[in-house]
N, C-alpha and C positions, 0 to 999 in steps of 0.2 A: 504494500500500500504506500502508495505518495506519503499519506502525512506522517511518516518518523517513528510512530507508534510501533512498539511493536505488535505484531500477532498472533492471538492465537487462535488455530480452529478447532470448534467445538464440535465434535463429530457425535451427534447423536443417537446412529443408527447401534445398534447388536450387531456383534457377529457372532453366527454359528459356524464353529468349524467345520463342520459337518457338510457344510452350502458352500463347494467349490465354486460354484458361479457366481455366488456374493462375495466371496475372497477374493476371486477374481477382480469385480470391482470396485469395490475397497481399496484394492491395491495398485489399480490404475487410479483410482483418485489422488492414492497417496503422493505418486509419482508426477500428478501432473503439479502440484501444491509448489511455491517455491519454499528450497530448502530452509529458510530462516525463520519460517514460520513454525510455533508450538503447538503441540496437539493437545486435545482435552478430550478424552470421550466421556459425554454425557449422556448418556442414553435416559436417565431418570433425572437426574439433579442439576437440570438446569436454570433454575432460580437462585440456587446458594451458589451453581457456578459464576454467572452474572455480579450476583451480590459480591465474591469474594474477588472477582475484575477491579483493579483502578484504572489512576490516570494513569494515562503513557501507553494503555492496553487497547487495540482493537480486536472485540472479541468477534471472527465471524462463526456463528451457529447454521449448521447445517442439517438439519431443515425442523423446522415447527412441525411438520407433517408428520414425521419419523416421532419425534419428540413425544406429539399424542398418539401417535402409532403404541408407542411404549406403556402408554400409561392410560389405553383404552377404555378396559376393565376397571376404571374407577369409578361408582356411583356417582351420580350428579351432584351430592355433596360434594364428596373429595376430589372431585373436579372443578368446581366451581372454585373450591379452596386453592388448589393447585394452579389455575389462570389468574386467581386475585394475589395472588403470591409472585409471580412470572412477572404480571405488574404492572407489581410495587418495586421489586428489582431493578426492572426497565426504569421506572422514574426516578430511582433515590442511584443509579449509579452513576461514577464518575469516570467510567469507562466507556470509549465508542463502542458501539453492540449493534453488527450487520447482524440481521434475520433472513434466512432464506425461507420463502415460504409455498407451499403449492398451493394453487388456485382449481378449487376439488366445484365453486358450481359454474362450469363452463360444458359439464358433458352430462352426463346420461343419469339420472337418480339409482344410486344402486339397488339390485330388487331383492339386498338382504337385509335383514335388522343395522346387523356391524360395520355394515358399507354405509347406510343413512346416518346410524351415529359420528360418523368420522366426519363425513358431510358437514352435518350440521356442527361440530364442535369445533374442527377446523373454519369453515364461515365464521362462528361467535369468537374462534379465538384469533383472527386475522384481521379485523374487526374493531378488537380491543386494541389490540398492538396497533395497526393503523392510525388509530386517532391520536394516540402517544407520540407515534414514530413522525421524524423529522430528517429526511426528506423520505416518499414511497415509492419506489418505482415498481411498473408491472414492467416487464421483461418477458419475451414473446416471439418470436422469428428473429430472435436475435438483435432488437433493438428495446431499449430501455424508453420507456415514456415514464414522465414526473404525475403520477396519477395526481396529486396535490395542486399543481399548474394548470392542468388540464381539466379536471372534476370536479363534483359538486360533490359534498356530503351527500346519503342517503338515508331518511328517517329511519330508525329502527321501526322494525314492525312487531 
């Protein structure tokens, strides 16, 4: 990154050993990363990771998606808790914090339970971080637009 900060990336995903093709690329991600950059896998603790980020740190997390991928299986309580917690992180640090995130309502409604839940919690939690985040970009055919510059807020419903 341009601004002097060091890096580091917070790698979300699991890996099972077991999943040669997700080793596989894991380890081409690894590869394309520039060397000076620090790793963090998060697959669960990414709130205290953020929190425990300073100044002089740019944390890029990779991806929000993975992140509630992980921590799916949590009632709507301890979900609710776990996005109010995510943040409070995001607002109270003093560390720059790139989010990668997917964009899950552009296709097809899944036609399972666990496919609409991700759905809709990724929406609500893309959503929250959005109105925090400063600047957004979608990123899309390989060009970045300033959703922020270009958009309107949309009520919640």
């Amino acid at each position: 990154m341009g601004s002097g900060e060091s890096v580091l990336y917070g790698a979300t995903s699991q890996v099972d050993p077991t999943d040669q093709e997700w080793l596989a690329r894991v380890e081409q991600h690894r590869q394309r990363r520039p060397q000076g950059w620090g790793l963090l896998e998060v697959p669960v603790a990414l709130p205290e990771t953020i929190e425990g980020a300073g100044a002089g740190v740019c944390l890029l997390v990779d991806s929000l998606g993975t992140w509630l991928a992980n921590l799916l299986e949590q009632d709507g309580a301890a979900w609710q808790q776990t996005c109010d917690r995510l943040v409070a992180s995001l607002e109270q640090t003093s560390a720059q914090v790139i989010l990668v995130a997917e964009e899950v309502g552009w296709g097809v409604v899944p036609p399972y339970p666990l496919g609409r839940l991700f759905c809709d919690r990724m929406g609500q939690l893309t959503r929250r971080v959005g109105a925090i985040a400063q600047p957004v970009y979608l990123v899309t055919a390989g060009y970045a637009v300033d959703v922020r510059q270009l958009g309107h807020p949309v009520p919640k419903s």
